[in-house]
BAKOL-624843 format. One record per residue (C-alpha): residue number from 1; residue in one letter; x, y, z. Coordinates in nm, 2 decimals. Example, Ala and Ser with C-alpha at 12.3 -4.5 7.8 and 13.67 -1.06 7.14 Angstrom:
BEGIN
+-----+------+--------+--------+--------+
!  nr ! rest !      u !      v !      w !
+-----+------+--------+--------+--------+
!   1 !    A !   1.23 !  -0.45 !   0.78 !
!   2 !    S !   1.37 !  -0.11 !   0.71 !
+-----+------+--------+--------+--------+
This chain:
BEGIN
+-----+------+--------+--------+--------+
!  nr ! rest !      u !      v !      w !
+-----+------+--------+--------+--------+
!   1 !    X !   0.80 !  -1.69 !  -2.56 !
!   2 !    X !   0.60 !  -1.69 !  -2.23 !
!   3 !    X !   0.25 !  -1.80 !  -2.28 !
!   4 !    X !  -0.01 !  -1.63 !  -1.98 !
!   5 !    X !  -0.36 !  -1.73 !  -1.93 !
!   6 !    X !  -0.53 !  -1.54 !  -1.70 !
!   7 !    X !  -0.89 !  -1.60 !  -1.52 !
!   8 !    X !  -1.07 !  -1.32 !  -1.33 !
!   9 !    X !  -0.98 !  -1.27 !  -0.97 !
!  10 !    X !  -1.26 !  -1.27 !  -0.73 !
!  11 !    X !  -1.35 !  -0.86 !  -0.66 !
!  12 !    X !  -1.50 !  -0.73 !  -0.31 !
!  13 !    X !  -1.75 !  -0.41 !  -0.46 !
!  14 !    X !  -1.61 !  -0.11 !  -0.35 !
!  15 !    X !  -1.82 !   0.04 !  -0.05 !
!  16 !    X !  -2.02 !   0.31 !  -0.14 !
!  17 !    X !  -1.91 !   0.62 !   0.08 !
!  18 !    X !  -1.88 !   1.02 !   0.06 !
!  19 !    X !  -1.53 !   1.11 !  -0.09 !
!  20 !    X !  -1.30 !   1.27 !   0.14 !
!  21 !    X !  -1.04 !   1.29 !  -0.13 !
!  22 !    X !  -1.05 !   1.36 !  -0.50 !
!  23 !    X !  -0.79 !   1.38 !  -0.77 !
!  24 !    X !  -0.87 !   1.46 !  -1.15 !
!  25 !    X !  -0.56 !   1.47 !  -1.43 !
!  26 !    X !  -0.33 !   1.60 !  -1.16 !
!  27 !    X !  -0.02 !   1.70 !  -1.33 !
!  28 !    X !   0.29 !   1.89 !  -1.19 !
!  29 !    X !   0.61 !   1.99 !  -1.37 !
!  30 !    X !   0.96 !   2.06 !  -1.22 !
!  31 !    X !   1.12 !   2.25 !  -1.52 !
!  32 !    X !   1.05 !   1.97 !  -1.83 !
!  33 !    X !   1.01 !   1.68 !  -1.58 !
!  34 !    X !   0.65 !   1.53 !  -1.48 !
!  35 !    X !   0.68 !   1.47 !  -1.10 !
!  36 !    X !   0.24 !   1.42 !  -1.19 !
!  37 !    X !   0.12 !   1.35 !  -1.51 !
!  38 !    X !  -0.25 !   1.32 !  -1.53 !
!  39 !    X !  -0.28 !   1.12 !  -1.16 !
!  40 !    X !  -0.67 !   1.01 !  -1.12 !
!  41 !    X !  -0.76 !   0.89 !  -0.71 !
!  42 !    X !  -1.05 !   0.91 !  -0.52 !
!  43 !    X !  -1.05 !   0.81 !  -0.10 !
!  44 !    X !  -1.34 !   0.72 !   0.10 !
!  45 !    X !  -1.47 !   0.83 !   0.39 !
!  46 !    X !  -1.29 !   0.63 !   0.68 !
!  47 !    X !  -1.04 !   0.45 !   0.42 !
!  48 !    X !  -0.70 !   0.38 !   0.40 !
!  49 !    X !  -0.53 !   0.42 !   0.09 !
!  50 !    X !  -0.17 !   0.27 !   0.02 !
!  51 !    X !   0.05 !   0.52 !  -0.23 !
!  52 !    X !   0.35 !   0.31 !  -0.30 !
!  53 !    X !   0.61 !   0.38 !  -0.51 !
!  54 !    X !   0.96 !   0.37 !  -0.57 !
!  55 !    X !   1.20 !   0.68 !  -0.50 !
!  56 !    X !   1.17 !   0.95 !  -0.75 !
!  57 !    X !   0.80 !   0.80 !  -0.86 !
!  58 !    X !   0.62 !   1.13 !  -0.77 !
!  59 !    X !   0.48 !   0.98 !  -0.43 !
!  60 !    X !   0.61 !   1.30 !  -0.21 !
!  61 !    X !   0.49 !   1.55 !  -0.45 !
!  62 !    X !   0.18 !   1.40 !  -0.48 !
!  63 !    X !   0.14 !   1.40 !  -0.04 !
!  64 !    X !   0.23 !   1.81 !  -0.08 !
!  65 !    X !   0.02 !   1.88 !  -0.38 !
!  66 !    X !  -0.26 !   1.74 !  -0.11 !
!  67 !    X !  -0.20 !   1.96 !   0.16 !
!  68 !    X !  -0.16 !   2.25 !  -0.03 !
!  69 !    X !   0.24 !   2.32 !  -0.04 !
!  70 !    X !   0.30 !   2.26 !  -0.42 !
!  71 !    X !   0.08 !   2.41 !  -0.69 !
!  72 !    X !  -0.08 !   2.22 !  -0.99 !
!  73 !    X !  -0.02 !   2.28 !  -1.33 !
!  74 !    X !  -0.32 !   2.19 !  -1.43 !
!  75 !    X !  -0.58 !   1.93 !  -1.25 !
!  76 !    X !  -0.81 !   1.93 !  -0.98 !
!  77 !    X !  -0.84 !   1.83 !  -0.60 !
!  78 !    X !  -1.10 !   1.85 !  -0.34 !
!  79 !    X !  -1.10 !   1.79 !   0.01 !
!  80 !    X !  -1.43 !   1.72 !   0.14 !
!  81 !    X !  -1.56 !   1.82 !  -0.18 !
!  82 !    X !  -1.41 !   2.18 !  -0.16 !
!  83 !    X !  -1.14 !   2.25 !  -0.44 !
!  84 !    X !  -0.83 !   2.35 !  -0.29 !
!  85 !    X !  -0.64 !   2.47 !  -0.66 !
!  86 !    X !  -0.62 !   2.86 !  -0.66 !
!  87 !    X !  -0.63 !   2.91 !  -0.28 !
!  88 !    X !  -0.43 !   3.18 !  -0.11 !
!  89 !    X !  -0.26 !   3.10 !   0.15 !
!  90 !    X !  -0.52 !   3.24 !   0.39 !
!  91 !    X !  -0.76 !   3.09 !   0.22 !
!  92 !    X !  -0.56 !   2.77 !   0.26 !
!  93 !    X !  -0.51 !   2.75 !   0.64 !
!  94 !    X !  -0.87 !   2.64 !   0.76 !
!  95 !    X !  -0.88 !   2.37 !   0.49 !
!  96 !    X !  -0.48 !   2.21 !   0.64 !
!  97 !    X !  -0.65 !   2.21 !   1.01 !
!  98 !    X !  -0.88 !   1.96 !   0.80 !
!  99 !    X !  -0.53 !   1.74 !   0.70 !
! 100 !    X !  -0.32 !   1.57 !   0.95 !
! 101 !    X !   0.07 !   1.51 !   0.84 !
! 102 !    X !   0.25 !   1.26 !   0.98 !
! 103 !    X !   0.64 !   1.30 !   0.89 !
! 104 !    X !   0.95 !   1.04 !   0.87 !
! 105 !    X !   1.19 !   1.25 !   1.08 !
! 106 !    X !   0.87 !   1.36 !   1.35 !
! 107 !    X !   1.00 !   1.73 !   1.30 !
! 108 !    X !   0.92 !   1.78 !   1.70 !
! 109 !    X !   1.02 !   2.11 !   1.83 !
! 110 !    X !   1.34 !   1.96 !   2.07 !
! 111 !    X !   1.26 !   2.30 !   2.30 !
! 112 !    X !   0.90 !   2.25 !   2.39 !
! 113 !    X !   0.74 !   1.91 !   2.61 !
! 114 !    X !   0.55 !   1.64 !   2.47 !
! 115 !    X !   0.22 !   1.80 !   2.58 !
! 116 !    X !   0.37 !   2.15 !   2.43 !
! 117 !    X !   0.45 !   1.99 !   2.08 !
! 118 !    X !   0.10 !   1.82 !   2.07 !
! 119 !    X !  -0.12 !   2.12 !   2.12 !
! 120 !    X !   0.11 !   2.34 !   1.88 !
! 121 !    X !  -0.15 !   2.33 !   1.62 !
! 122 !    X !  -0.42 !   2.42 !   1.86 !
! 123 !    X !  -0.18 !   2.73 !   1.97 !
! 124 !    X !  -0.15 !   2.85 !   1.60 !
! 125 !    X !  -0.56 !   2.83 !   1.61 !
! 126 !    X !  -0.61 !   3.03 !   1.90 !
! 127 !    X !  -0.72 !   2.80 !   2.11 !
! 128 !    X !  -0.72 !   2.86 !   2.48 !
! 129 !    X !  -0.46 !   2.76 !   2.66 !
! 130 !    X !  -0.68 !   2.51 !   2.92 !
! 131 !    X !  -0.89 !   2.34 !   2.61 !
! 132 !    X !  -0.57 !   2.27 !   2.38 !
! 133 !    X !  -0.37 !   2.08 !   2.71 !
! 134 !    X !  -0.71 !   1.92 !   2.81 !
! 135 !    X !  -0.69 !   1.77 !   2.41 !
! 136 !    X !  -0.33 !   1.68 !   2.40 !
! 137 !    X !  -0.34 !   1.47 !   2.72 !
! 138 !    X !  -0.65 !   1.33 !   2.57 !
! 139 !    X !  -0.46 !   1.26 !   2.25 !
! 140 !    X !  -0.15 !   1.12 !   2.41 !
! 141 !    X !  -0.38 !   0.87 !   2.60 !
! 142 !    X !  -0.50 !   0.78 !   2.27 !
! 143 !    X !  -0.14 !   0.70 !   2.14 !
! 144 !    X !   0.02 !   0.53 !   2.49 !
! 145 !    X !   0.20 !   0.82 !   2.63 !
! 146 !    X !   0.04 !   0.92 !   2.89 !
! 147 !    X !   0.31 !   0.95 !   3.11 !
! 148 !    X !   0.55 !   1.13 !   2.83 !
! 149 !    X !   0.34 !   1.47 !   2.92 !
! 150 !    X !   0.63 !   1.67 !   3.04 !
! 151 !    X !   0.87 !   1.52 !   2.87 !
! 152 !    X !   1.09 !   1.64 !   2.61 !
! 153 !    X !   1.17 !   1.50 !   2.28 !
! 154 !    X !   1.58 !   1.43 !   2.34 !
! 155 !    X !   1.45 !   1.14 !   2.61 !
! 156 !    X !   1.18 !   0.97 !   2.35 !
! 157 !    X !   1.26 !   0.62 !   2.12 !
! 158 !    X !   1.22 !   0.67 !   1.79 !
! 159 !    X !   0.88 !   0.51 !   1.83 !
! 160 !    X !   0.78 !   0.73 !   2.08 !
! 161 !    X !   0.83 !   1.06 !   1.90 !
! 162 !    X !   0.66 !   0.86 !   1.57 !
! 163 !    X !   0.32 !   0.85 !   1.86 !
! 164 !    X !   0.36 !   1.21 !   1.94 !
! 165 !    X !   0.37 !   1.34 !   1.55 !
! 166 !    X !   0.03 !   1.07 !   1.53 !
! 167 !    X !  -0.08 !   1.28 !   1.80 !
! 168 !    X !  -0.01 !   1.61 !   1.74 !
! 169 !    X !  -0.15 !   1.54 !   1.33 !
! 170 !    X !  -0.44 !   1.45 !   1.51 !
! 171 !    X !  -0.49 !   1.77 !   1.76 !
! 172 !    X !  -0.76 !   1.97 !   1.51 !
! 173 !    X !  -0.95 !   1.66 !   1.45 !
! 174 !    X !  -0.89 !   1.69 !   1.09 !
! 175 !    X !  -1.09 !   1.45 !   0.85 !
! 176 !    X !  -0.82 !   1.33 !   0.67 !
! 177 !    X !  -0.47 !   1.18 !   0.84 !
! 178 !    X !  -0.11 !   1.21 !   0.54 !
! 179 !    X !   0.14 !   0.97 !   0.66 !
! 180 !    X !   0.47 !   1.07 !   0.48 !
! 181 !    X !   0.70 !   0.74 !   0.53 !
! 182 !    X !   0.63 !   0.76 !   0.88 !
! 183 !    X !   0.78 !   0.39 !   0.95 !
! 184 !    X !   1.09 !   0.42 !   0.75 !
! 185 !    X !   1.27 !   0.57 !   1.00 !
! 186 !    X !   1.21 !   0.27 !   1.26 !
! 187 !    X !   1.26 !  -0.09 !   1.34 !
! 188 !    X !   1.08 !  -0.33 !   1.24 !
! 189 !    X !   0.93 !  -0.41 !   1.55 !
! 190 !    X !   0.84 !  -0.03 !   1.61 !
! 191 !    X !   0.70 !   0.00 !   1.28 !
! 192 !    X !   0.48 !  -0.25 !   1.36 !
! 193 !    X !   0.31 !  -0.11 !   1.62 !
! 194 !    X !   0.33 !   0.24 !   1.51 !
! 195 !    X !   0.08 !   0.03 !   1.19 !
! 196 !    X !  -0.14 !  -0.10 !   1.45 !
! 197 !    X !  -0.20 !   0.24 !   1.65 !
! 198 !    X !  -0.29 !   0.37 !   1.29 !
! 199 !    X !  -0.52 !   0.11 !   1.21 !
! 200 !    X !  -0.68 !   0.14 !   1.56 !
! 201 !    X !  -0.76 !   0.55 !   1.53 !
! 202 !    X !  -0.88 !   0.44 !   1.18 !
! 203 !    X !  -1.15 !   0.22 !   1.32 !
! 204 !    X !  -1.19 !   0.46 !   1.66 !
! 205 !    X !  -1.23 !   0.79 !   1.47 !
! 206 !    X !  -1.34 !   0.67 !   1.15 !
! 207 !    X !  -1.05 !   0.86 !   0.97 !
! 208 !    X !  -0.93 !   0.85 !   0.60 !
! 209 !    X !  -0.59 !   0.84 !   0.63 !
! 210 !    X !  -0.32 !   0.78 !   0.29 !
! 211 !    X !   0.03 !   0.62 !   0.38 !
! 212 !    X !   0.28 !   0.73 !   0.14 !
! 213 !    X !   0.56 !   0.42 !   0.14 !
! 214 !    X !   0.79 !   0.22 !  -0.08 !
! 215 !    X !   0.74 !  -0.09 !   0.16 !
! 216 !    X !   0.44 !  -0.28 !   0.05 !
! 217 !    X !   0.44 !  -0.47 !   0.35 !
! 218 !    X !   0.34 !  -0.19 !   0.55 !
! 219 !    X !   0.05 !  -0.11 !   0.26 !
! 220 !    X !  -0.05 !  -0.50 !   0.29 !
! 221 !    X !  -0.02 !  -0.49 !   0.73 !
! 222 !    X !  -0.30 !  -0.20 !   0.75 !
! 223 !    X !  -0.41 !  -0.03 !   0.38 !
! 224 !    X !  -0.76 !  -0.15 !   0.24 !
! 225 !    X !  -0.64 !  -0.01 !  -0.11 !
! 226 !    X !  -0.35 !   0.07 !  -0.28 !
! 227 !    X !  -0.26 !   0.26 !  -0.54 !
! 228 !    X !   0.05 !   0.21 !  -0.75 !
! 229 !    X !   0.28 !   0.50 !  -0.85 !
! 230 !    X !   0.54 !   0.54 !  -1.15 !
! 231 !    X !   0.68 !   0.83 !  -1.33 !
! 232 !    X !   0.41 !   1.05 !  -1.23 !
! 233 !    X !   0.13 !   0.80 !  -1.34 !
! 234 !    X !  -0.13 !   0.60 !  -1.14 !
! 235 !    X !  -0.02 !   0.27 !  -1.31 !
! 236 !    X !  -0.23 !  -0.01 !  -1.08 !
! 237 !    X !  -0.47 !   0.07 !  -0.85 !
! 238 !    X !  -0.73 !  -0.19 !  -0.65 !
! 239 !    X !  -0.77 !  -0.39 !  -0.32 !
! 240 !    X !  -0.49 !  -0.50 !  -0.17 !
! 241 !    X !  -0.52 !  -0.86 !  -0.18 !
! 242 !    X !  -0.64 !  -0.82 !  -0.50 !
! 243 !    X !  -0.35 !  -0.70 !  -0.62 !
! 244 !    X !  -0.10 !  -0.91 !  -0.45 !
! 245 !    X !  -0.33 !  -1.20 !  -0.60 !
! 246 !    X !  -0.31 !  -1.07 !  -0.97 !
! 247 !    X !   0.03 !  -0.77 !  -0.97 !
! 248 !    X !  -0.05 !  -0.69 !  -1.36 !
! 249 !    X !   0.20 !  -0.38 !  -1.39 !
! 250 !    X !   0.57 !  -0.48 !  -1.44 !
! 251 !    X !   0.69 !  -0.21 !  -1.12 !
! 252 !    X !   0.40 !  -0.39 !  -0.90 !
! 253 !    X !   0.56 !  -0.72 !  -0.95 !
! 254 !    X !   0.89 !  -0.57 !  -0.91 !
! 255 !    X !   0.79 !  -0.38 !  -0.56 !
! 256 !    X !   0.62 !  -0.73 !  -0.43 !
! 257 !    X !   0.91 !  -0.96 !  -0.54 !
! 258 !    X !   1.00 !  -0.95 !  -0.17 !
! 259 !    X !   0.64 !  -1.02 !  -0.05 !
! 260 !    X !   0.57 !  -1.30 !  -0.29 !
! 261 !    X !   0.70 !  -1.64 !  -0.33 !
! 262 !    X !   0.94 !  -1.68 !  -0.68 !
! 263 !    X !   1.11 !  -1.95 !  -0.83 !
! 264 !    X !   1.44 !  -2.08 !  -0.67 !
! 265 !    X !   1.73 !  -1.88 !  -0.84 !
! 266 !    X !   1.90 !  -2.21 !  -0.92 !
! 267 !    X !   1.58 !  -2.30 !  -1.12 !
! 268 !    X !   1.57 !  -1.93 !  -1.29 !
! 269 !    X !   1.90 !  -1.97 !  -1.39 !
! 270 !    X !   1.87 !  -2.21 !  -1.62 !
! 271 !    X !   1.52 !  -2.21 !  -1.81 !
! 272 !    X !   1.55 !  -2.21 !  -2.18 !
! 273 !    X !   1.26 !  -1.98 !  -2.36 !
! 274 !    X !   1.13 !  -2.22 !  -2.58 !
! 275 !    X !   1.24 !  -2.58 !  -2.48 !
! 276 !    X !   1.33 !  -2.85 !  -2.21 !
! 277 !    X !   1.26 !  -3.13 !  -1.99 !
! 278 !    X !   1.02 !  -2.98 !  -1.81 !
! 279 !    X !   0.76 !  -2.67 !  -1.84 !
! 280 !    X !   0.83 !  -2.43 !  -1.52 !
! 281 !    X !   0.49 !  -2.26 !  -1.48 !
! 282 !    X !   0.39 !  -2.02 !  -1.22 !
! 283 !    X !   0.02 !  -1.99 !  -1.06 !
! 284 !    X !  -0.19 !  -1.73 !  -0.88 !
! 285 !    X !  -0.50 !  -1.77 !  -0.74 !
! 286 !    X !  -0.71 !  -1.56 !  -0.45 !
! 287 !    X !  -1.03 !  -1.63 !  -0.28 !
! 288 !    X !  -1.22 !  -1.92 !  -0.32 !
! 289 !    X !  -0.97 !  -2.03 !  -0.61 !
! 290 !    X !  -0.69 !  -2.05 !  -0.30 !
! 291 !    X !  -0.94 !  -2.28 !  -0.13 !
! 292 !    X !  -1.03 !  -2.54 !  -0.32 !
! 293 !    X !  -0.81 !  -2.87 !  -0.34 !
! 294 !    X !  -0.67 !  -2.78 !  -0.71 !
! 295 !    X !  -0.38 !  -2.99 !  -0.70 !
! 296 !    X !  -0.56 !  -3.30 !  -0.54 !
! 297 !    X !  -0.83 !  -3.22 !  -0.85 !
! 298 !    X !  -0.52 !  -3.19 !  -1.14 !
! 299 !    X !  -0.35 !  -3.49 !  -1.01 !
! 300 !    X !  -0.67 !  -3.73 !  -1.03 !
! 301 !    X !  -0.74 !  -3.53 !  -1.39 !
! 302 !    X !  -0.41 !  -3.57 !  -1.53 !
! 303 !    X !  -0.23 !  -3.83 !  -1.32 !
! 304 !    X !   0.19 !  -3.79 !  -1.35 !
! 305 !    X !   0.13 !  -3.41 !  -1.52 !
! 306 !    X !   0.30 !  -3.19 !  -1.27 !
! 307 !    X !   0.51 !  -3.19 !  -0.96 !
! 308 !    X !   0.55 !  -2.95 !  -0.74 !
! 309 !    X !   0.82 !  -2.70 !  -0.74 !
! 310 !    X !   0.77 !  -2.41 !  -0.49 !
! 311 !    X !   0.49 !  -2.18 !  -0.29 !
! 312 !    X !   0.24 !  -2.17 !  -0.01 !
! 313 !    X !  -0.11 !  -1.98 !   0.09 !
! 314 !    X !  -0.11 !  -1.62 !   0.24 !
! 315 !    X !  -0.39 !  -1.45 !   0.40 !
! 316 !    X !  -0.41 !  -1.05 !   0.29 !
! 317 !    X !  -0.71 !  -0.88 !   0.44 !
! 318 !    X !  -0.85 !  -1.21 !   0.52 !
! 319 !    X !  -0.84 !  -1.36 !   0.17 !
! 320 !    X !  -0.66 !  -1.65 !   0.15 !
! 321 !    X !  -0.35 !  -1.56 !  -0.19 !
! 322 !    X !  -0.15 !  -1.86 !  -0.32 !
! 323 !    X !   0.11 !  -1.85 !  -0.56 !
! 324 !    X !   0.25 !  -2.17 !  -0.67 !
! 325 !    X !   0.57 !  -2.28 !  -0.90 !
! 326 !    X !   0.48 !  -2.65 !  -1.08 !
! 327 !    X !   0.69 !  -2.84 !  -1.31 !
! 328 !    X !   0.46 !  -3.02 !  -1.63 !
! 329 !    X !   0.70 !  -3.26 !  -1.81 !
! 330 !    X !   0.77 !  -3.28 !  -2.17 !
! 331 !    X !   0.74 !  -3.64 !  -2.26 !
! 332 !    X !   0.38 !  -3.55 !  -2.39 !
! 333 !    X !   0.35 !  -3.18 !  -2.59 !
! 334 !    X !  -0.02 !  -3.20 !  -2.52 !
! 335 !    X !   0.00 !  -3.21 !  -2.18 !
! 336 !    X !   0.06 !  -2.83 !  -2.11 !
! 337 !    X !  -0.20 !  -2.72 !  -2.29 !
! 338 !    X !  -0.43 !  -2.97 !  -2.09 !
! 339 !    X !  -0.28 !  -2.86 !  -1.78 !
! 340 !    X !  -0.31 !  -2.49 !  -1.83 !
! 341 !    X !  -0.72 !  -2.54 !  -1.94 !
! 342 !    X !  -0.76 !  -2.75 !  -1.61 !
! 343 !    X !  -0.58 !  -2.47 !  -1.40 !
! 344 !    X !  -0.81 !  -2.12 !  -1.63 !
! 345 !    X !  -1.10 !  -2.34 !  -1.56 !
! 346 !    X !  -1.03 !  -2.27 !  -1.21 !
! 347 !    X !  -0.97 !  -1.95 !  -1.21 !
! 348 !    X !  -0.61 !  -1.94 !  -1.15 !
! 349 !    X !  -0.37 !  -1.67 !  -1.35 !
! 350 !    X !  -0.11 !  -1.88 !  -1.50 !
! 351 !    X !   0.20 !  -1.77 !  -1.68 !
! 352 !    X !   0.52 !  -2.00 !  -1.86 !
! 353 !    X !   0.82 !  -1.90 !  -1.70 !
! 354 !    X !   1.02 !  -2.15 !  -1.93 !
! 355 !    X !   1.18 !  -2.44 !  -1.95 !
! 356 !    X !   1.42 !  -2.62 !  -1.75 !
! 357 !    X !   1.72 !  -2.80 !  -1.93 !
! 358 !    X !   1.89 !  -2.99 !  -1.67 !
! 359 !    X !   1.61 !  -3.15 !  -1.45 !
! 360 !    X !   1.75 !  -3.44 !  -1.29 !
+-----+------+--------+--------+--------+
């Protein structure tokens, strides 16, 4: 049986700021399925929230429960403290120039320009013809395309179009910016810097913006939170380096297996659960845990009680994350136990993956 010992991970508070977003026992049915059951969030004021999720986890239901295009069953959201449950659709329209939506396909109109496509939502306002141009060549500054003006969507990149959805979600100066899987669409190197124009209106305008993705690399390149979706259910929720530190629900581990270091296949392959040469054990530490010379302090402990296996040192919103794989031989039973205390006693989470049977 696996044997965990776990040690608190270093917390940053959470800033104190107004709520742009707020979510109480959310719950939406399709038929006798729970696409929400009972989902809890609340986003700052100039924050960006990570929803990730896998495929069918309720992540896009969620996004259109938040601008107002599906209807709870029961639950509550405010935007900007207003509740937005039991609104007509009248009612509704002032309160979506509020919410910016970023899509994965950019659903630009093919027949109108750049320019055209940007001040759209300023048309459907009534916004003078003059003033809604004036703000999407303003906008389009703002995103690199300046020169795209009269251009029409059939000549853009992918990336290019991805700037002039950011643009146009952007055109009523709402207070909160919805990023449907806006990157999934695009290269990596695109959806890198289609992340780093994000992350630059977040700091310019000061907006709250929620990325709804199943890649946590793009939550860990510009999200100060994230929250973990499952079946409906908010299943893990903190900072994001935090929770790359310390994943404690089964589907976080399973979405981050590609952003973390794990043991060598060939090693996995053939640990025993309850006896070998050698104990495999994995570690995790964050913050000033990751700093500190724990190795150079276990060896000169506990001289000959581990050697190392596999790992390294991350840095997630400037926070140094290490995760470590060490053998601890068996000659002495003792000498786990002693080098699991040394390792909790420095705050390190550490967990026994098994045994391996054929260490040469």
């Amino acid at each position: 049986m696996n044997s965990i010992v776990t040690a608190s991970v270093i917390e940053t508070p959470q800033a104190t700021a107004e709520a742009v977003v707020r979510l109480v026992d959310v719950h939406r049915h399709f038929g006798t399925t729970p696409a929400l059951d009972g989902v809890a969030l609340t986003v700052h004021k100039g924050e960006i929230l990570g929803v990730i999720g896998r495929s069918g986890a309720g992540k896009s239901t969620l996004i259109r429960c938040l601008n107002g295009l599906e209807r709870l069953d029961r639950g509550e959201i405010e935007i900007e403290g207003r509740s937005i449950v039991g609104l007509d659709e009248k009612e509704l329209q002032p309160l979506r120039r509020r919410v910016g939506m970023i899509f994965q396909h950019f659903n630009l109109l093919a027949s109108r320009t750049v320019e055209e496509n940007v001040a759209l939502p300023l048309k459907i306002a009534g916004v003078a013809r003059t003033e809604r141009l004036r703000r999407a060549h303003e906008l389009l500054e703002l995103v690199g395309l300046a020169g795209k003006a009269k251009a029409y969507p059939s000549s853009l990149s992918g990336g290019q179009k991805q700037r002039v959805g950011i643009a146009r979600a952007l055109a009523a100066r709402p207070a909160l910016l919805l990023s449907d899987e806006a990157t999934s669409a695009l290269d990596p190197e695109t959806t890198r810097s289609i992340l780093a124009l994000l992350k630059d209106i977040n700091r310019k305008l000061g907006l709250t913006i929620i990325l709804i993705t199943h890649e946590m690399e793009v939550v860990r390149s510009i999200a100060d939170r994230v929250a973990v979706i499952d079946a409906g259910r908010i299943v893990e929720e903190g900072q994001v380096w935090s929770v790359f530190a310390d994943p404690k629900a089964p589907i976080t581990r399973s979405l981050l297996s590609g952003s973390r270091p794990q043991l060598p296949e060939h090693i996995a392959a053939r640990l025993s659960p309850t006896s070998g040469e050698e104990a495999i054990l994995s570690i995790d530490m964050a913050g000033l845990a990751a700093q500190g010379a724990v190795f150079a302090d276990l060896s000169a402990a506990l001289p000959q009680s581990f050697r190392l296996v596999h790992g390294g040192i991350d840095h997630i919103q400037n926070q140094p994350v290490a995760r470590f794989f060490i053998a601890v031989p068996m000659r002495d039973p003792a000498l786990k136990d002693k080098v699991l205390q040394f390792l909790k006693a420095r705050s390190a989470r550490v967990e026994v993956l098994g045994y391996d049977t054929d260490h040469v």
